[in-house]
VOGU-3710 file (C-alpha; in Angstrom, 3 decimals, decimal comma):
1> xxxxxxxxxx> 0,000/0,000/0,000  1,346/3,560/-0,882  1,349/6,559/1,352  -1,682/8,174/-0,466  -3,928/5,177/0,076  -2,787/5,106/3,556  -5,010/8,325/4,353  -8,542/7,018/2,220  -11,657/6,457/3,963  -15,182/6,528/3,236
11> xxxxxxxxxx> -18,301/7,988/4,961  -18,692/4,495/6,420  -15,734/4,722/7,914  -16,638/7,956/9,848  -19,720/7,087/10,646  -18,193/3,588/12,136  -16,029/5,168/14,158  -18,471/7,811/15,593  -21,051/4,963/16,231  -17,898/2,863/18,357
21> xxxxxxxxxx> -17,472/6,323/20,049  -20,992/7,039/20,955  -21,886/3,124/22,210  -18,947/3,695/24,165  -21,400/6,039/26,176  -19,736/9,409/24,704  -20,746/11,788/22,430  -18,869/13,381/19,360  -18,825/17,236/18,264  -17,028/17,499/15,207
31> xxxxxxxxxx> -15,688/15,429/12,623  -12,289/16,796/11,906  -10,253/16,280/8,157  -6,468/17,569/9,042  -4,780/18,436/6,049  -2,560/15,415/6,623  -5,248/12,941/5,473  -7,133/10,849/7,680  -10,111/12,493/9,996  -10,580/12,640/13,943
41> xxxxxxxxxx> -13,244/12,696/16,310  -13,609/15,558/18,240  -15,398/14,231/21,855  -17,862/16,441/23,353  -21,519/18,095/23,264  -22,083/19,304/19,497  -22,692/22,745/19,137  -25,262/24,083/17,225  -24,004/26,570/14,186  -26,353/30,106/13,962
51> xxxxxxxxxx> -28,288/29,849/10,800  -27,253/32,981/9,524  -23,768/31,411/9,963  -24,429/28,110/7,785  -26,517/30,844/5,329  -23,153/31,818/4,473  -23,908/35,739/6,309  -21,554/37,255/7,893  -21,930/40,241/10,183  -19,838/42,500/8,080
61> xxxxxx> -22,091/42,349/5,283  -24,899/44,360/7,181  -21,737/47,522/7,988  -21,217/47,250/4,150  -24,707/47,652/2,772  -26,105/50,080/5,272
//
């Protein structure tokens, strides 16, 4: 096996892992991708995102336009 398929993994593979995590009794936040390759589970309560923030709006635009 090379180095590049050394850091492949599908969506199954995530959601294995966060499945093993979570019967384990814990709970993930995040799904991290490091530039590196590969992808990490970030343990914790998830936070939910403001949906002007996952609208793609950022506070700056409202200074601009007004």
């Amino acid at each position: 096996m090379t180095a590049a398929n050394d850091n492949r993994f599908t969506a199954a593979d995530v959601r294995r892992a966060v499945k093993a995590v979570e019967s384990g009794g814990k709970s993930v936040a995040a799904v991290d991708f490091p530039r590196e390759g590969g992808f990490r589970l970030l343990l914790g309560e998830p936070v939910l995102l403001d949906v002007a923030v996952r609208r793609g709006v950022n506070e700056g635009d409202y200074v601009l336009t007004s």
